[in-house]
N, C-alpha and C positions, 0 to 999 in steps of 0.2 A: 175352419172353426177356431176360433178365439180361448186360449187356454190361461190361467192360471197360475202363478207359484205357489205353490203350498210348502206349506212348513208346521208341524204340530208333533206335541207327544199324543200317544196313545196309549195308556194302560202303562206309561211309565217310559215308551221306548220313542225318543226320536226317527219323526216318518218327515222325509226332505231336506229339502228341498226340490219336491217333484212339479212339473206339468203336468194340470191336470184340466180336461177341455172343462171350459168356464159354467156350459150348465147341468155342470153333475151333482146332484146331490150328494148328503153327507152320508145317507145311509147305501148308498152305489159305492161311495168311496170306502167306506166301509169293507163292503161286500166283495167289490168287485177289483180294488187294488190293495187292501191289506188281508184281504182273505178272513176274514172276521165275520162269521157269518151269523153270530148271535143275535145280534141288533139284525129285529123283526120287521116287515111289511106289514100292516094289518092293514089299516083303512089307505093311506096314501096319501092321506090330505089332512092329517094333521088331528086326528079327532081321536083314535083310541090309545094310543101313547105307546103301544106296543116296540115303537123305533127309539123312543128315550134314552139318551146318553146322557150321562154327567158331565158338565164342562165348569171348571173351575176360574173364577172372576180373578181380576187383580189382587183382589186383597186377601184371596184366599178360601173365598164363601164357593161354597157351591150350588148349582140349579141342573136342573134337567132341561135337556134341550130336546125336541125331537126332530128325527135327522131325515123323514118323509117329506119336508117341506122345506129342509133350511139349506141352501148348497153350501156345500166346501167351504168356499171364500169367507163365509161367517164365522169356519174354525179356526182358521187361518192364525199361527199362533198362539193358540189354545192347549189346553193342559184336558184329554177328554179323559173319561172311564167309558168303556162297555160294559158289559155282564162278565165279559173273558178277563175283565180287570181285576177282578174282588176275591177271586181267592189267590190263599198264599199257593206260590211255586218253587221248590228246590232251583238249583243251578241247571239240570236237565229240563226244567220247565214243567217236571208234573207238579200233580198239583197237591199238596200237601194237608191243606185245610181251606174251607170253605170261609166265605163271612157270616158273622151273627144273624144277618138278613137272610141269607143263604140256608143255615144251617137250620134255624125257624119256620123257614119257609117248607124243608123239606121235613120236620117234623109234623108239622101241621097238614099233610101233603095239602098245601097249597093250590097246586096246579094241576089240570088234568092233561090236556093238551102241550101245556108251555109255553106258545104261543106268546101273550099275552105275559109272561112271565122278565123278560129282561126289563121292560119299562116298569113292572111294579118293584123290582130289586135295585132298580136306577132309583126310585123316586124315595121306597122304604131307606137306601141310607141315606141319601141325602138329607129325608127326614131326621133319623138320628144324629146325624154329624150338625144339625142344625139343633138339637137337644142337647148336647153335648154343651153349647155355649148360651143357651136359654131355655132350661129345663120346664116342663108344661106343670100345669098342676094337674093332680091326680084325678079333680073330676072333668079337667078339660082333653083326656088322652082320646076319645074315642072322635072328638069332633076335630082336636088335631090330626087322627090317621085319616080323617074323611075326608079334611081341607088338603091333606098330601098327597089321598090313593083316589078320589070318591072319582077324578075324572077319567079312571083309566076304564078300559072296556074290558072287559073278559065275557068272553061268549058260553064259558063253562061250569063255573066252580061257583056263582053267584056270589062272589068276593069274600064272602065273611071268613074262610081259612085264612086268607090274603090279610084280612083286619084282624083275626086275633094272633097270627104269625106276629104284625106289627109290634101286637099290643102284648106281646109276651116279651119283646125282648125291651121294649120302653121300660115292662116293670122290671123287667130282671137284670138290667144295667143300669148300677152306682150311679149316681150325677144327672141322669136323663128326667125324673121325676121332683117338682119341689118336696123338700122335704115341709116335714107339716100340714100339708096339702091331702 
């Protein structure tokens, strides 16, 4: 079988230059050579977003990729986030605080299952971080969380914890909202 070199950060840590046989997915590689077992399986084919990763472009912007459909090779040099990425960790690695998305998410309980929960915390900051440099106006917030979350599946919660999770932290963080709006 035909393998691979991979080389990528993950959550901040350089992973290879390894061999890695050529049709392994991203979310196998994941799972199954860094031991990251957050990024989810849900459908397998690309449709509920449960597998979504954060992958960071050249210039610095961020998207979500999901890793059910996309192998290795396409991370290949890539800067990713997981879910295991977003909170802060001391020197021992625990973990010290949550992200705003996170912290949101768990106030609203969000999730029943969880399931479904890494791809909507994948998607919720890259939303934000993408506010952050183009702040929405105030009466366009609910159709900007629909155009970021509305494609993900959750088979439990009927998403609206998941949208005012969102929409609490758009309002409650400086810069994210126009002002005047």
């Amino acid at each position: 079988m035909a393998s691979l070199s991979i080389s990528m950060k993950v959550n901040g840590e350089t992973v290879g230059p390894m061999d890695i046989p050529e049709y392994t997915s991203m979310l196998d590689f994941l799972q199954e050579y860094l031991n990251l077992t957050g990024t989810k399986l849900g459908c397998g084919i690309g449709v509920c977003r449960a597998c979504e990763v954060i992958v960071e472009d050249d210039n610095g912007g961020l998207q979500t990729l999901r890793t059910c459909i996309n192998n290795v090779g396409r991370f290949n040099g890539s800067n990713v986030t997981t879910v295991e990425g977003h909170a802060q960790r001391n020197a021992d690695g625990k973990i010290e605080s949550l992200s705003p998305v996170q912290e949101a998410f768990l106030r609203h309980f969000s999730f029943q299952c969880g399931w479904c929960t890494p791809g909507f915390v994948n998607a919720a900051t890259v939303l934000i971080e993408r506010l952050k440099k183009n702040p929405v106006a105030k009466d366009k917030i609910e159709a900007t969380i629909d155009e970021s979350l509305g494609k993900h599946i959750c088979r439990c919660t009927g998403y609206v914890r998941y949208f005012h999770a969102v929409r609490d932290v758009i309002e409650s963080t400086p810069g994210l909202v126009k002002e005047g709006d």
